[in-house]
N, C-alpha and C positions, 0 to 999 in steps of 0.2 A: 799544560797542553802536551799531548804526546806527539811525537814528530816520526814516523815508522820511513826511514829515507831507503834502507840500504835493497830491498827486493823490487821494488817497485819500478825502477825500469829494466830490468830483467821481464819480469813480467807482461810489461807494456809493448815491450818492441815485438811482441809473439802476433799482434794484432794486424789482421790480417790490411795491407794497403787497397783499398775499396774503389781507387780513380778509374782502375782499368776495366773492373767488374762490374761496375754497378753504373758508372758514365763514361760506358765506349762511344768514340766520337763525338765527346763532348768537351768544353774547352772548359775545362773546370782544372785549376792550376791549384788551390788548397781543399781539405777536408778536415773540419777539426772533430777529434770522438772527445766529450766531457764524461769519462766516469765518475757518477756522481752515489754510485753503488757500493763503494766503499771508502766509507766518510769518517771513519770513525779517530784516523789519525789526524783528523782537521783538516786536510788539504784538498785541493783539488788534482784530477790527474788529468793531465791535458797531452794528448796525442794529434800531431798536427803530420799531417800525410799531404804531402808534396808530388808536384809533376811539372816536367819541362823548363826549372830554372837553369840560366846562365851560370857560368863559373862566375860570372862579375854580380851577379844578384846575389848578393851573400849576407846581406845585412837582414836579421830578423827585430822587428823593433816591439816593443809594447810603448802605450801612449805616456807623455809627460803632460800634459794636461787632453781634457774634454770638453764636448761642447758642453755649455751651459753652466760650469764650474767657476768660470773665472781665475784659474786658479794652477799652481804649480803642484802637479799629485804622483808624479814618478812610480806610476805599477811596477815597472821595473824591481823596485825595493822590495816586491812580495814574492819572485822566485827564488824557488827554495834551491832549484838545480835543474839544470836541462843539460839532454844529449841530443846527438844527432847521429844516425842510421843510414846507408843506403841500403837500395831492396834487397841485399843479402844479407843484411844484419851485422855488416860490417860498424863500427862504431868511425865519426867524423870529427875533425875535430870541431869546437864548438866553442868558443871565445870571447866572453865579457869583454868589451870595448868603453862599455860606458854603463852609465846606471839602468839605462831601457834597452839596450841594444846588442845584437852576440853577430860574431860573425862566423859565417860556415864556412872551414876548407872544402874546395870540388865541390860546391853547391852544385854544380850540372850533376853530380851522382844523391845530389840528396831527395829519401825518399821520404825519411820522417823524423817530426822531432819529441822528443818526450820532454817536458818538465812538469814541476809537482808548482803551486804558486798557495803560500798563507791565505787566510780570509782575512780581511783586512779589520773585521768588527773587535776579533779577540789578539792580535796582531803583539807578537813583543815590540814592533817596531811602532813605538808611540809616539816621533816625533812625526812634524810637520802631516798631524791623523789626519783621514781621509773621512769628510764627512759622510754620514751612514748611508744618504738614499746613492751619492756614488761610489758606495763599496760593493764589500761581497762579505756574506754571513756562511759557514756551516754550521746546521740546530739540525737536536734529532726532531724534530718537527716541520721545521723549513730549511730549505737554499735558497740564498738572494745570491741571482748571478748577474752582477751588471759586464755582459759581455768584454768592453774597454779594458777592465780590470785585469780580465784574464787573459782573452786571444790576442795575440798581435797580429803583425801582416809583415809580409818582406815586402823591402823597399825595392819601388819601384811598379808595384802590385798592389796599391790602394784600392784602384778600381776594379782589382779582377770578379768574379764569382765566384760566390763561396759557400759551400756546405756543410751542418752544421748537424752531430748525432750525440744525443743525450741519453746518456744510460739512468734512469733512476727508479729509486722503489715503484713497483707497479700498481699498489694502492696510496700513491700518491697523482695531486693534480698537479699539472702545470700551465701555468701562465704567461703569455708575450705577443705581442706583434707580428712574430714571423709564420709563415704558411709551410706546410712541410709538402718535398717534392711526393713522386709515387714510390720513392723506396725508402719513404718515412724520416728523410733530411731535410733540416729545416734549411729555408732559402733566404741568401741574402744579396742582392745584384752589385752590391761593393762593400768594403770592407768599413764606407761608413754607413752603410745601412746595417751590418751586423753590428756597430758601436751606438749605433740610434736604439737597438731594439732586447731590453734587459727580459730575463727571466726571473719568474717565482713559482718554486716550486717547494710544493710541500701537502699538509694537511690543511687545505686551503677551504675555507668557502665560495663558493661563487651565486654570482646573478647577473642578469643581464636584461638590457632594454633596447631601444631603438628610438633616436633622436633624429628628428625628418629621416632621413636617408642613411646615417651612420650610425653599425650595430655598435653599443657600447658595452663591454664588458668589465667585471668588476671580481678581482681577484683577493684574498685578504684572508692574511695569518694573524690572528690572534689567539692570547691563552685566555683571554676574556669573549664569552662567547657574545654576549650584547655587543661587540667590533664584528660585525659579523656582514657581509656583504649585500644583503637583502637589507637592510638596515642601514646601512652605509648609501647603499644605493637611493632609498626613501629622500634619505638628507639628501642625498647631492639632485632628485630630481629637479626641482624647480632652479638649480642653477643651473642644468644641461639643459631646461630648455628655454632659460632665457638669454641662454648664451647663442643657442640657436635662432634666433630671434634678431637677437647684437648682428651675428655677421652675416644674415641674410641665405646662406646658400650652405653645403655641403663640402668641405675642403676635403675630407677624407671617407672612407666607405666604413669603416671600421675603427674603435678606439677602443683602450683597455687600459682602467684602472687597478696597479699594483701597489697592496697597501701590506706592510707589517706594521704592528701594535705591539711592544715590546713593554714587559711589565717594567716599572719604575728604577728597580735593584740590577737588572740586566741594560738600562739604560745609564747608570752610575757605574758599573761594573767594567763597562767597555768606554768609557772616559769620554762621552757623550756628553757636548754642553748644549747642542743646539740638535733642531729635527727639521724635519721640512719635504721638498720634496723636489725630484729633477724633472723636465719636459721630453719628450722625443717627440718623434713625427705621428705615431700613432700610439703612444703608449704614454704615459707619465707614472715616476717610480717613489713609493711616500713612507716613509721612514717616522714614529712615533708614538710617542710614551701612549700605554695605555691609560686613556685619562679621561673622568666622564666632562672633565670640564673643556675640550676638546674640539667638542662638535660644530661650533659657531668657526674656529682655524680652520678646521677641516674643510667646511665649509668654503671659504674662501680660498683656501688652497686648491681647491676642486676648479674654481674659476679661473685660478687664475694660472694652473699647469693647463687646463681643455684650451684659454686661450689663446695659448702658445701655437696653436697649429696653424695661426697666422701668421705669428712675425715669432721666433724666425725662422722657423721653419718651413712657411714658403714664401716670407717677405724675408729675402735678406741682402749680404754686399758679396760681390762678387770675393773678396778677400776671404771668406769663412767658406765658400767652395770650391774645391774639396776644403774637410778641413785641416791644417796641421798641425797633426799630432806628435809631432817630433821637437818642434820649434814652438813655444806656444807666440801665437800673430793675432792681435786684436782687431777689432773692427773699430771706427769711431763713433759707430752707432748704436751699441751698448742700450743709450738712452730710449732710443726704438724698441728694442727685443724687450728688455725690462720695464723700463720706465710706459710706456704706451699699454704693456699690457694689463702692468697691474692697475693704470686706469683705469683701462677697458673692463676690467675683473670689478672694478666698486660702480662703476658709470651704469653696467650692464645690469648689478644688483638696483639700482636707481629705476631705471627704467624698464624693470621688470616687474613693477610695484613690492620686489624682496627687501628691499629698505626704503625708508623715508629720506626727503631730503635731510631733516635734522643728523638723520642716521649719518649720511651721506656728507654733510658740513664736520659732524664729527671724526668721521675717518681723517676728513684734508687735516683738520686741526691737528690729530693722532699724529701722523705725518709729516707738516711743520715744524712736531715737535721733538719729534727724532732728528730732523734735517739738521737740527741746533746742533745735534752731540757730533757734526761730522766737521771737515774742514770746509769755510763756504767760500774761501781763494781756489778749487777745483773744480773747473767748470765741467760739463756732462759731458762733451766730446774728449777733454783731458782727460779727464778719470775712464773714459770707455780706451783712448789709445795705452794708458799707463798701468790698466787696470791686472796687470801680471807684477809690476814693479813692487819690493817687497816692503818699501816705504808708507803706500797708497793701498795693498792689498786690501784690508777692510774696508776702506772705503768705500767700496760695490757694491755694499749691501744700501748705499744712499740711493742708491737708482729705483727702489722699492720704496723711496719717497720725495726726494728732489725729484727726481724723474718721473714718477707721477703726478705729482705738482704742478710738474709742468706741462704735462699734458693738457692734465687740466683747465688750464690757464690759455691752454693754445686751440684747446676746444671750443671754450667759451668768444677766445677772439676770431676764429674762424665764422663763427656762428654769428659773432656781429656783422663783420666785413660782407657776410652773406645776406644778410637781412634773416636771419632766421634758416636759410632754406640746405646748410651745407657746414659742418662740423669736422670734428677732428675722426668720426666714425667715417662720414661718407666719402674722405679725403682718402681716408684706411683703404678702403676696399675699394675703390677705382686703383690705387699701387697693386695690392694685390690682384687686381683684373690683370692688369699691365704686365706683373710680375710673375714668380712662382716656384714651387719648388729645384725645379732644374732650369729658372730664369732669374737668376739674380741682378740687384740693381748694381752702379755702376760708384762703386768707393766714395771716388772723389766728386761725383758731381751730384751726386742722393740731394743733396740742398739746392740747388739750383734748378733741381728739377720738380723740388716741394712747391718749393717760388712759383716756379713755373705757372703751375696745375692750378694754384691758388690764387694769391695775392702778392701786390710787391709791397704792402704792409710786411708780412712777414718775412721778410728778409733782416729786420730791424729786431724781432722778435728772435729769431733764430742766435740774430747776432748778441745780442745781450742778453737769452736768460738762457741758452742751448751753448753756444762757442764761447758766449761771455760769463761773469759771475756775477752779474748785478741782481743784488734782492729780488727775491721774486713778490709783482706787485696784488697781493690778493685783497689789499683794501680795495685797490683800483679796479680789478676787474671783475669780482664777484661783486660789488656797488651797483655793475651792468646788470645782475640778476636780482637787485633788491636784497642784498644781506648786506650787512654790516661788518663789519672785520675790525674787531680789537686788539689789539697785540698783546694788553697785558692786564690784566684787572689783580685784586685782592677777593681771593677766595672766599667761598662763603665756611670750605671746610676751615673749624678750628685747629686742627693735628697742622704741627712743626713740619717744615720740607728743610732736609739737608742739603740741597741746594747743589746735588751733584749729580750727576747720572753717568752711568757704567755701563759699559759694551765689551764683548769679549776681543781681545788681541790674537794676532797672528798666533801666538801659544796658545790658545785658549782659558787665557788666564781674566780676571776683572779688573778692567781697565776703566782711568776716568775719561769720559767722552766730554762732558760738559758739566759745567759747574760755573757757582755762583760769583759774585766778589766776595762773598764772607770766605769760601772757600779757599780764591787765591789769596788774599790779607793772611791766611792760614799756613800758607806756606804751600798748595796742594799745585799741580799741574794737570794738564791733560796728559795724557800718556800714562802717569805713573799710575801703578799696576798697587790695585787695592788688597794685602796682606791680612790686615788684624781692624777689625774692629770693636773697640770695649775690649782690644786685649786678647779677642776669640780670633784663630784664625776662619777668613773667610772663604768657602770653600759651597759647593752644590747644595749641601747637606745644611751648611750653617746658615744661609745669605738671607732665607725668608723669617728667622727669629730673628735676627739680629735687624732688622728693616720694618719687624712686629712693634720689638722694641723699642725704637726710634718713632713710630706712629704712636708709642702712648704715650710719651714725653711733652714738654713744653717749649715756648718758642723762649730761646737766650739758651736753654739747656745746652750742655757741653757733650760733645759726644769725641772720643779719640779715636783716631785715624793711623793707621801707621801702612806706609805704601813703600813700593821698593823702584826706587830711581838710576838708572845707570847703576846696579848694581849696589847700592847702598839703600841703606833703610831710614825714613824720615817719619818721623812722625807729627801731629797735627791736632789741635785742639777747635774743631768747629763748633761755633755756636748754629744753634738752629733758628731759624727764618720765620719768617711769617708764608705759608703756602700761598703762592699766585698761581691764578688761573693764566693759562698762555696760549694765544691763536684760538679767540672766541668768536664763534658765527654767531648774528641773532639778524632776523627777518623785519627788515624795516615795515615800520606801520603804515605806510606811505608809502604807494611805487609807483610809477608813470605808467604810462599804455605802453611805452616802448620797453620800458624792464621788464613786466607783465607778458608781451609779446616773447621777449628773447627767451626771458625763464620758460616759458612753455615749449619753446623749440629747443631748448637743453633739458629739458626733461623727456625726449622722446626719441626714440630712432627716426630717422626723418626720411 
């Protein structure tokens, strides 16, 4: 990667400062220009044009984490070099304090700042990587600009107004969220509404539709032209408008789907182990292999980013607004924002006739059976307040199934308690009545005011499968609806199960999550980090022969293991298992007028 550092703010400071010119009499304190016209050094160039700071406002900061990450991301790590200018092109001093932060000498004379910042996709900087849908990419084809990444804000000045000018090739499209003023600036009313609202720009396709009231736009880079936005959009119709359906009314006026499809070699290439996709307020940003086998994820992933324009984004705790970006400060209701939605994402395919109930019992199962590979001493409120703690990091991604489990489960017993007439949907959407985006609820008392609204059954509920860790009871409560709940059967498949399963670690390396007793008698742990199997090491490229392999073998067959522990290497002889089935729904032959009754009021929006 070529790095051109040394002209480049010579050049930049020549540009012209736009505050006084272009918004006389207007209370506009930043201006940022992205040239994005000259890419070919990989970076970005960012000119941030300043007005009316204090000598004591001197802190410029970029974000250590962002909404909807979870996570510690320190953009900081990606400027390459910043100066600072006042309006005669004096140079300021400009001073590194910390990993995200610079401070300016005579801020009351600063008028602009220049620095260049890496794209984080092809990044030399490979530790603790930024997953792709919150990076930023330069391709002669496309720019992925998740704003966060790039722009900061002085402290002090989160909520100012902020103006925003994108230079880029002129037969390209762009795509985002934001409205541009009358002198072609895009607008942002605070500094977390420009970090809510990412760009994609490039050789894009587009289409568009309109769901009840909210235009929906649909943005998408790929080198595969079948990934193509009119085709993307086909797929995701019947889940926009069952989803429309799910929450009754219009939350937003406008939404915009931004997708790259990155071929498989450029997803290996940039040390990519996982894809997916992040939420904003009107926009969600989707990151993924170009793959035909695809479209069922995508799908789902459609549901369950559009659901997000409920919770949390305009259901949330008064703790995440504003949010800070400086400190990362969790909310303890995690289990809401996550856990509720991706319910709401498979409940909504249910009662949209997009899936069957069997479909529907197989997701919980799917679910249950990841739940296994996590720790089940972390209850949903711990894991949402610890959820930055570098211990428990991973563990977040359980809120995508403890936390919907739970939902579930809370749905079903709201629906009892009700006679039918009022669930964990109708519960939703009277909060959000209540609520909203610039009405957040109230931290500490969110639970006492669930109670409230509902039942004081569920204070019991809350207390044991929400604050507490007790089992979650799905023989007991899906029994209400006439299914049956197995925990563990003998498979009908013949093929051996090695008896372990793997999740990626904080390194992004393959780690055991859960395993068998043949496993542990083996000598094996959870944590330790899977090296060589048969000898090969295990890696992106090797994991699906070597797991081929293992499916045509027999059950007692020995397969070797060698993992790296506290920095030593162990190795391990498992024998393979007999395959069991685990967390099996099946439909009692037999159900009463009152299970008959419930299942029908859980099968429906009410």
């Amino acid at each position: 990667m070529k790095k051109l550092f040394l002209t480049i703010s010579i050049l930049i400071t020549s540009i012209a400062n736009p505050l006084a010119a272009e918004f006389p009499g207007k209370s506009i304190r930043v201006v940022y220009n992205v040239d994005l016209t000259n890419y070919q050094d990989d970076l970005f160039h960012i000119t941030v044009f300043v007005n009316g700071l204090s000598k004591e406002e001197d802190i410029f900061n970029l974000p250590a984490t962002v909404p909807g990450t979870y996570s510690i991301l320190d953009f900081g790590r990606y400027v390459k070099f910043l100066s600072a200018f006042d309006k005669d092109g004096n140079e300021l001093t400009a001073k590194k304090i910390s990993t995200n932060q610079w401070q300016v000498s005579n801020a009351d004379k600063l008028a602009k700042l220049v620095y260049d910042v890496e794209d984080t996709f092809d990044s030399d900087n490979t530790e603790n990587k930024v997953i792709p849908m919150a990076g930023t990419s330069i391709n002669n084809e496309f720019i992925l600009l998740n704003t966060f990444a790039l722009l900061g804000y002085f402290e002090g000045h989160q909520s100012d107004s902020i103006r925003i000018k994108i230079d880029y090739k002129s037969d390209w499209t762009l795509g985002t969220s934001l409205t541009k003023d009358e002198n072609g600036y895009f607008v942002a009313e605070t500094y977390d509404h420009l970090a809510d609202s990412p760009f994609l720009i490039g050789n894009l396709s587009t289409s568009s539709t309109t769901v009840n009231d909210i235009k929906v736009g649909m943005y998408v880079y790929s080198p595969d032209t079948t990934f193509n936005a009119a085709n993307i959009l086909k797929v995701a119709d019947k889940i926009l408008k069952s989803s429309a359906k799910f929450i009754g009314y219009s939350p937003v006026t406008h939404y915009n789907f931004l997708m790259v499809f990155l071929g498989k070699e450029d997803f290996l290439k940039n040390g990519f182990l996982g894809a997916g996709a992040l939420e904003h307020s009107y926009s969600s940003l989707f990151v993924f292999p170009a793959s035909q086998d695809l479209a069922g994820e995508i799908q789902d992933d459609i549901a369950h980013e559009f659901l997000h324009i409920l919770t949390p984004l305009n259901l949330h705790s008064d703790i995440i607004e504003p949010f800070n970006f400086e400190i990362p400060t969790s909310s303890e209701h995690i289990w809401l924002y996550e856990g509720i939605t991706e319910w709401a994402s498979d409940i909504m395919q249910l009662r949209g006739g997009i899936i069957t109930a069997e479909e529907y019992l197989e997701r919980i199962s799917e679910k249950a059976k990841i739940n296994e590979r996590f720790n089940q001493n972390i209850s949903l409120t711990a894991l949402s307040q610890n959820v930055y703690s570098e211990e428990i990091t991973m563990q977040f991604l359980n809120f995508y199934n403890k936390g919907a489990i739970t939902a579930a489960l809370l749905d079903i017993r709201l629906l009892e308690l009700s006679n039918g007439k009022r669930g964990l949907r109708e519960v939703f959407l009277e909060l959000l009545n209540k609520y909203g985006k610039s009405r957040p609820f109230s931290e500490k008392n969110f639970f006492n005011e669930f109670i409230n609204i509902t039942y004081p059954e569920i204070e019991m509920f809350i207390a044991d499968y929400i604050i507490g860790t007790e089992p979650l009871p799905l023989n007991k409560y899906f029994a209400k609806l006439g299914y049956d709940y197995i925990y563990e059967q003998v498979s009908a498949d013949a093929h051996p199960s090695l008896g372990l399963q793997m999740g990626m670690n904080n390194n992004q390396e393959f780690a055991i999550a859960g395993l068998s007793e043949e496993c542990k008698n083996a000598g094996l742990a959870v944590g330790d980090v899977v090296i060589k199997v048969f000898g090969e090491e295990v890696n992106m490229q090797s994991i699906q022969n070597l797991f081929g392999r293992i499916y045509s073998m027999h059950v007692g067959d020995i397969v070797e293991i060698t993992v790296r522990r506290d920095g030593n290497e162990i190795s391990a002889s498992v024998p393979l298992k007999q395959k069991m089935d685990k967390h099996v729904f099946r439909e009692m032959e037999q159900i009463t007028d009152e299970q008959k009754q419930l299942r029908e009021a859980w099968l429906k929006n009410l």
